[in-house]
KOLLUMVO-184888 format. One line per field, with one value per residue (C-alpha): x negated, y, z; residue number from 1. Coordinates in nm, 2 decimals, padded with zeros to 4 digits. Example, Ala and Ser with C-alpha at 12.3 -4.5 7.8 and 13.67 -1.06 7.14 Angstrom:
! residues 2
px = (-01.23, -01.37)
py = (-00.45, -00.11)
pz = (00.78, 00.71)
pos = (1, 2)
This chain:
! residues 343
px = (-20.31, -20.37, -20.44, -20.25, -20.18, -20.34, -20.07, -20.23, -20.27, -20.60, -20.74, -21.09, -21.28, -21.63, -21.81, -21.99, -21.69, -21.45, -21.23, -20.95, -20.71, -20.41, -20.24, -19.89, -19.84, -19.64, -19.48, -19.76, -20.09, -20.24, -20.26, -20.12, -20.17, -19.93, -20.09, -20.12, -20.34, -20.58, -20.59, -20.66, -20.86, -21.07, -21.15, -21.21, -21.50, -21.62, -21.63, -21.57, -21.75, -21.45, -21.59, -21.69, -22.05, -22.19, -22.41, -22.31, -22.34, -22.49, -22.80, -22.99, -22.69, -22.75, -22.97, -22.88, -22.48, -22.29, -21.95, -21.74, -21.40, -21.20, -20.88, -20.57, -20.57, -20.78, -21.00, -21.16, -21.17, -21.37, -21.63, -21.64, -21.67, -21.98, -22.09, -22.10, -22.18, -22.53, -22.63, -22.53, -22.74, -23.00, -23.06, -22.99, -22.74, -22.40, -22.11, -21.79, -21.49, -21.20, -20.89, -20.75, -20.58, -20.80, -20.77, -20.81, -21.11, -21.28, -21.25, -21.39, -21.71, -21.72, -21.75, -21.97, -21.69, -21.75, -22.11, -21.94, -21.61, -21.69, -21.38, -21.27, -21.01, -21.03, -21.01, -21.09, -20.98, -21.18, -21.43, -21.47, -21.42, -21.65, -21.91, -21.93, -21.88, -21.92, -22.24, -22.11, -22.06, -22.27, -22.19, -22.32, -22.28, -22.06, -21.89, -21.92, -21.52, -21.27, -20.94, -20.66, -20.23, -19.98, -19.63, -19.63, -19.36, -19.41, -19.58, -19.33, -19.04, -19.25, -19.31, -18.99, -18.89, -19.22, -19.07, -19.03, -19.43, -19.30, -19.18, -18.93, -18.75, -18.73, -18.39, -18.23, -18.37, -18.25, -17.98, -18.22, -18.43, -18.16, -18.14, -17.92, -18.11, -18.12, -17.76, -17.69, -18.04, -18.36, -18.57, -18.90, -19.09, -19.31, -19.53, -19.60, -19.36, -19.73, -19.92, -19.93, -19.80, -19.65, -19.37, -19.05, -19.20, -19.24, -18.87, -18.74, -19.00, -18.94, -18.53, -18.57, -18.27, -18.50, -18.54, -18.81, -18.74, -19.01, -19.10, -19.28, -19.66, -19.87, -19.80, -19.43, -19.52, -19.65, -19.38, -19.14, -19.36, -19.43, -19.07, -18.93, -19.19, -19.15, -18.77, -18.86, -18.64, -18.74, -18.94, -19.08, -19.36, -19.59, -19.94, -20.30, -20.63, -20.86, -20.61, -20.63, -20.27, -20.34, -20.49, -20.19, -19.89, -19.98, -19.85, -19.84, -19.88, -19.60, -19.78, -19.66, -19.71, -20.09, -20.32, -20.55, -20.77, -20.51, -20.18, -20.15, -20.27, -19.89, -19.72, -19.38, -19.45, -19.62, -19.52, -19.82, -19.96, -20.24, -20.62, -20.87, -21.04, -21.45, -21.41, -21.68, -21.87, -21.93, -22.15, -22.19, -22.49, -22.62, -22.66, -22.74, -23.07, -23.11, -22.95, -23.28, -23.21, -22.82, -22.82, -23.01, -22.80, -22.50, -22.64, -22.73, -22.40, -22.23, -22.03, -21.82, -21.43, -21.43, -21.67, -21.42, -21.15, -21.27, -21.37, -20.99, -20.86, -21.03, -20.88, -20.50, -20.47, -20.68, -20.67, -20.97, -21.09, -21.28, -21.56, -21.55, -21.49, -21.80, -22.01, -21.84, -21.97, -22.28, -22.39, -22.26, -22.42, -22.79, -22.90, -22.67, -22.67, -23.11, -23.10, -22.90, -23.17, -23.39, -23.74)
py = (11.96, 12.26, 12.07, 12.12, 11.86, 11.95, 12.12, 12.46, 12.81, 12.81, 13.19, 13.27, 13.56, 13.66, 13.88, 14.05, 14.22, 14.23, 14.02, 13.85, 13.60, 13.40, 13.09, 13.05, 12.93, 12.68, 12.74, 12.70, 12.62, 12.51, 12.56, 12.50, 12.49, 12.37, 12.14, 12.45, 12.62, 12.31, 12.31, 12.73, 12.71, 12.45, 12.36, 12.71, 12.74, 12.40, 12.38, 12.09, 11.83, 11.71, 11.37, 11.27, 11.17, 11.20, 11.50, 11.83, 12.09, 12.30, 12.10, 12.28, 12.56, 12.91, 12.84, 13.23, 13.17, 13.01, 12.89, 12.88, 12.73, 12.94, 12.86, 13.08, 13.14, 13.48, 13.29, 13.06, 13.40, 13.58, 13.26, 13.31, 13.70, 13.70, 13.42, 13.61, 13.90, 13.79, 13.58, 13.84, 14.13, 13.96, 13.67, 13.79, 13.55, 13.63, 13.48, 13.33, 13.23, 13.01, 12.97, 12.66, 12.38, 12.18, 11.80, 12.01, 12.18, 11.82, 11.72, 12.01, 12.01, 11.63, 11.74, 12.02, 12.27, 12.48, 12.41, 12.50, 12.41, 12.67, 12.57, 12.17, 12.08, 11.74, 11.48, 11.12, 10.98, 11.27, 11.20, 10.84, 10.83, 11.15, 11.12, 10.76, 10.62, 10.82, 10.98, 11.33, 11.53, 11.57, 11.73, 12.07, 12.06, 12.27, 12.60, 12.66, 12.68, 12.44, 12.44, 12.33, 12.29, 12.32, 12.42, 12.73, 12.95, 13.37, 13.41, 13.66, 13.36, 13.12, 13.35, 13.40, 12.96, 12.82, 12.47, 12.51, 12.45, 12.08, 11.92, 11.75, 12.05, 12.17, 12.04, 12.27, 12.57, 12.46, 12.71, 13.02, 12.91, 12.84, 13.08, 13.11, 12.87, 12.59, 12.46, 12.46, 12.34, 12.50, 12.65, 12.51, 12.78, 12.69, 12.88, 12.70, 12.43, 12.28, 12.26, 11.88, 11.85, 11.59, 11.81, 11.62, 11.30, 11.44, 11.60, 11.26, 11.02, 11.20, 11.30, 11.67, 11.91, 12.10, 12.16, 12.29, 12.62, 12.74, 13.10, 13.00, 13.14, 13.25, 13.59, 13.58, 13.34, 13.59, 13.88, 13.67, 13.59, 14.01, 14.09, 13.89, 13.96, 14.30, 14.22, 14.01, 13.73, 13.33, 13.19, 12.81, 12.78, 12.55, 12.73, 12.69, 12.86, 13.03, 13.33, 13.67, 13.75, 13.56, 13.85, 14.09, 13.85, 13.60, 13.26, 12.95, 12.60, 12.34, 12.05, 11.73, 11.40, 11.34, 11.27, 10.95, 10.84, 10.68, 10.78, 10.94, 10.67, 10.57, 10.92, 10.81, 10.71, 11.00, 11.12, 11.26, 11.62, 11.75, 11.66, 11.91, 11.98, 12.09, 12.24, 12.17, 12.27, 12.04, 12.03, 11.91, 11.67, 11.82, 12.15, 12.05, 11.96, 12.15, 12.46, 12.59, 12.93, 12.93, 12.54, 12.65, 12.94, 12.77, 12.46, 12.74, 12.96, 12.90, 13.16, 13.17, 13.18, 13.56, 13.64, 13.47, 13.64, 14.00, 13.97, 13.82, 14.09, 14.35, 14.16, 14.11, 14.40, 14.69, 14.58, 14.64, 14.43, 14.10, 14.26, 14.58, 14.35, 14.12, 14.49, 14.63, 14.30, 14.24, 14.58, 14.55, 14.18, 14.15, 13.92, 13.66, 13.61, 13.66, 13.30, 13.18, 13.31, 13.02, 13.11)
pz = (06.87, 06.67, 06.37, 06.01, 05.73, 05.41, 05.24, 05.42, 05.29, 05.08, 05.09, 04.93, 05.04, 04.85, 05.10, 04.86, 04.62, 04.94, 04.66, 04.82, 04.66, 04.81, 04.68, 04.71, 05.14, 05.28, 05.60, 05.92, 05.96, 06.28, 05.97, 05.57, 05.21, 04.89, 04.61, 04.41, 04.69, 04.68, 04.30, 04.33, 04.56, 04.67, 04.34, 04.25, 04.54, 04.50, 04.12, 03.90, 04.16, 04.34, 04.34, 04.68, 04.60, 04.95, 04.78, 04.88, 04.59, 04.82, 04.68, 04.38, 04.42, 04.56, 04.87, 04.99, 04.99, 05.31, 05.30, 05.55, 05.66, 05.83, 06.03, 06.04, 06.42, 06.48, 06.75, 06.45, 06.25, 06.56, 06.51, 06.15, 06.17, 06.38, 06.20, 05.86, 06.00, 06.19, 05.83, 05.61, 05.85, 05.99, 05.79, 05.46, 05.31, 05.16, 05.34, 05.15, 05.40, 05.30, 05.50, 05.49, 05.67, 05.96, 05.70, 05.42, 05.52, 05.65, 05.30, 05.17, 05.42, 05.33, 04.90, 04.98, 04.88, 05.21, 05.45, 05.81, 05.99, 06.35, 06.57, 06.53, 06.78, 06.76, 06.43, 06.52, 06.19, 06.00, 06.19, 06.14, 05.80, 05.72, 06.03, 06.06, 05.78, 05.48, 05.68, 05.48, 05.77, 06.08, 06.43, 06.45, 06.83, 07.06, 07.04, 07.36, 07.41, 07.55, 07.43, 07.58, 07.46, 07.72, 07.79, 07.97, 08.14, 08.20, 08.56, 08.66, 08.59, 08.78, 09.10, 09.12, 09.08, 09.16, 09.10, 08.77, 08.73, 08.77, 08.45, 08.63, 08.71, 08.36, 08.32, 08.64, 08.40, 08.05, 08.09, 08.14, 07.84, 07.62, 07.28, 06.99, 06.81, 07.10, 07.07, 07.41, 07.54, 07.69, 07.39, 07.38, 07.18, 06.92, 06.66, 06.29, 06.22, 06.09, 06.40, 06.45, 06.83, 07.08, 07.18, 07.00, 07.13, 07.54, 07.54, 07.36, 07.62, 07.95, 07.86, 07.84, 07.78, 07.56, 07.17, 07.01, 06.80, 06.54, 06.53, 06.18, 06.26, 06.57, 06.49, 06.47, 06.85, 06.97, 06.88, 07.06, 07.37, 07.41, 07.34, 07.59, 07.84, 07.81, 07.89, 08.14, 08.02, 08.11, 07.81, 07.79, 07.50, 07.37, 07.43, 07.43, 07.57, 07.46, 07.34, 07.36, 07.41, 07.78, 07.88, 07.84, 07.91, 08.20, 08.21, 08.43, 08.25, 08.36, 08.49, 08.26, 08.35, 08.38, 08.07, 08.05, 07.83, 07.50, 07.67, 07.33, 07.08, 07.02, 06.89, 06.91, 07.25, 07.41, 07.76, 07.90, 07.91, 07.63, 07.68, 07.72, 07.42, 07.39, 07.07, 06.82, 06.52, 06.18, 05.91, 05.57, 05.60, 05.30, 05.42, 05.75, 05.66, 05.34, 05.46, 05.62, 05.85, 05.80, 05.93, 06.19, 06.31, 06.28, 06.51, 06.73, 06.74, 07.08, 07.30, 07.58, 07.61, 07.70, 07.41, 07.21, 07.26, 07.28, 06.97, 06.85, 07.08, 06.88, 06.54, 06.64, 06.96, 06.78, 06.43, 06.35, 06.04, 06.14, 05.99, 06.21, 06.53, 06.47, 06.45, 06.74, 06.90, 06.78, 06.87, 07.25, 07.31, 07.12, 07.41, 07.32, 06.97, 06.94, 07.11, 06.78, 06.56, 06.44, 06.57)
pos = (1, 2, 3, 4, 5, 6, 7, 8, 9, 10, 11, 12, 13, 14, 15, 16, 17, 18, 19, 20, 21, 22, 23, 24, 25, 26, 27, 28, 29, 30, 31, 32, 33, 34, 35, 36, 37, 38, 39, 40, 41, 42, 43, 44, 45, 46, 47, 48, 49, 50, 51, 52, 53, 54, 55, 56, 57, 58, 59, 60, 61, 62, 63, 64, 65, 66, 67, 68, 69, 70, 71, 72, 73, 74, 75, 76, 77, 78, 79, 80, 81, 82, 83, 84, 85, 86, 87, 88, 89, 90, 91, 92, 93, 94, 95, 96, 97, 98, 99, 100, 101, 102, 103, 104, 105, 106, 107, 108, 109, 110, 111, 112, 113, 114, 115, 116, 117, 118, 119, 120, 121, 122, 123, 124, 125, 126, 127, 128, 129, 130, 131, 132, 133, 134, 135, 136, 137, 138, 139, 140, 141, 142, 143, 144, 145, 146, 147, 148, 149, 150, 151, 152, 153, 154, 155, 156, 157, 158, 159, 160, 161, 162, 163, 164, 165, 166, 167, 168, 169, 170, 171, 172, 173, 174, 175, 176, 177, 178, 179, 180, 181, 182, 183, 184, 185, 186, 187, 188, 189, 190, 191, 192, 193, 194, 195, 196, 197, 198, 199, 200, 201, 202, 203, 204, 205, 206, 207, 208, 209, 210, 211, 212, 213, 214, 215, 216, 217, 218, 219, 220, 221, 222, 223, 224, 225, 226, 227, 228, 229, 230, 231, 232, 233, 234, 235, 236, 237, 238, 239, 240, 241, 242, 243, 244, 245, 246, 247, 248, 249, 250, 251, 252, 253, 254, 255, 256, 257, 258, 259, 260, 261, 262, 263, 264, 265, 266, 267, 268, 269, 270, 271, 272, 273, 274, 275, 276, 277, 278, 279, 280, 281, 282, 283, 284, 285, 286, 287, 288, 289, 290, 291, 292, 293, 294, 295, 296, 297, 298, 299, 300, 301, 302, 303, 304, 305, 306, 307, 308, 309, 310, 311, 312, 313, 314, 315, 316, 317, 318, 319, 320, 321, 322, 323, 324, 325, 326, 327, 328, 329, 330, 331, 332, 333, 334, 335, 336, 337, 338, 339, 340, 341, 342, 343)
């Protein structure tokens, strides 16, 4: 799963000064921050109330400010650029984004410390202990995007060897993926050494010639996956959809052994493919009932795959700030984000 630990990078943006400061950072997020970054950080945007007192501090603070958690991966930063940008525009709130880890921001929505986690790929013990237990944290409801992790191979390898679509042929292709940094096996390309994923476990479980090599962020991922496209050289990766870069380098997902529901309780024993994932939205209780509009729009905000990733195409492709994308955006599709406005 794309998920971090909390040692994530911890970065603190106030919307209003354009101020930007960044802790010292770990290697990887799915996403990551050192004991220092929560110290700098967290504590810096949540104050001295570190206590988890099941009140947010959004209570009797400044109803016209919205925090927000924002992942590393520029899909989560599309969410949270449109986000900020509709409250700040049409609402009239100012917007402060944090980037931090996945754990790391559930504890933070849980305190208070941030109001909104937009992109949640999936946290059963987060959720049970902040959701269901602690009562801290409410569902805000869907995103409207369904993630999903794979292993995927470049279309123009697989044409050429359909079979390889077929985990159990990986093997007769080690060879063609092997690199450098494989010792002899197939390279299994990875992005953050952070992301928390199942891929030791499935080359150990179903006796894989394969090692997994860390290219140490998406980013640097995704420089590899273009360079060797554009050389047209065989490539195995871990993967996942939605992501822009999908729709400039086509790939074709190698079918692993069928999920079912808990054939990934166990993690040492996992030989079975990823699940789908309905990504989700989360709330501090607090502000979900005391945030008034903001709450409301946030509930609301839901868009599709493609929306998603135009808007992440703009960030990472054209480079255009997050700001300048969620503009671009907003101007070009009114008719979806008026249904988001509370009425």
């Amino acid at each position: 799963m794309r998920t971090t630990d909390s040692s994530s990078t911890t970065r603190t943006t106030d919307t209003a000064t354009g101020a930007t400061g960044r802790t010292a950072r770990a290697p990887r997020t799915a996403r990551a921050a050192t004991a220092v970054a929560v110290a700098l950080g967290v504590l810096a945007l949540g104050g001295c109330g570190a206590a988890e007192t099941g009140r947010s501090q959004y209570a009797g603070g400044d109803a016209k400010t919205v925090r927000l958690s924002v992942p590393s991966w520029v899909g989560a930063q599309a969410n949270a650029a449109v986000a900020e940008y509709l409250l700040e525009k049409e609402l009239g709130y100012t917007v402060k984004t944090q980037q931090m880890g996945e754990v790391l921001a559930w504890d933070a929505l849980s305190r208070g410390d941030v109001h909104a986690v937009l992109e949640d790929w999936g946290h059963p013990e987060q959720e049970k202990r902040y959701v269901e237990e602690k009562k801290t944290v409410v569902n805000g409801g869907d995103l409207g995007v369904t993630g999903h992790i794979g292993w995927f191979v470049p279309k123009y390898f697989a044409d050429a060897h359909p079979d390889v679509t077929d985990w159990r042929n990986l093997d007769k292709y080690a060879d063609r993926f092997a690199t450098a940094e494989s010792g002899g096996k197939g390279e299994l390309l990875e992005g953050s050494p952070d992301y928390v994923t199942h891929d030791e476990a499935l080359i150990r479980n179903l006796d894989l010639d394969l090692k997994t090599n860390y290219a140490g962020s998406e980013a640097a991922q995704i420089t590899a996956i273009r360079k060797k496209a554009e050389d047209r050289k065989p490539f195995l990766t871990y993967w996942w959809t939605p992501q822009w870069l999908n729709s400039q380098v086509e790939m074709v997902e190698v079918k692993l052994p069928r999920y079912e529901e808990g054939c990934d309780a166990d993690p040492a024993k996992i030989a079975c493919a990823y699940p789908d994932t309905p990504l989700q939205k989360f709330l501090n209780a607090d502000f979900a009932k005391e945030g008034g509009e903001a709450a409301t729009f946030l509930k609301n905000f839901r868009w599709t795959t493609e929306q998603q990733n135009e808007v992440a195409l703009m960030i990472a492709h054209e480079k255009l700030s997050p700001q300048e994308a969620a503009e671009r955006w907003a101007k070009d599709n009114e008719a979806t984000w008026k249904t988001w406005l509370p009425r």
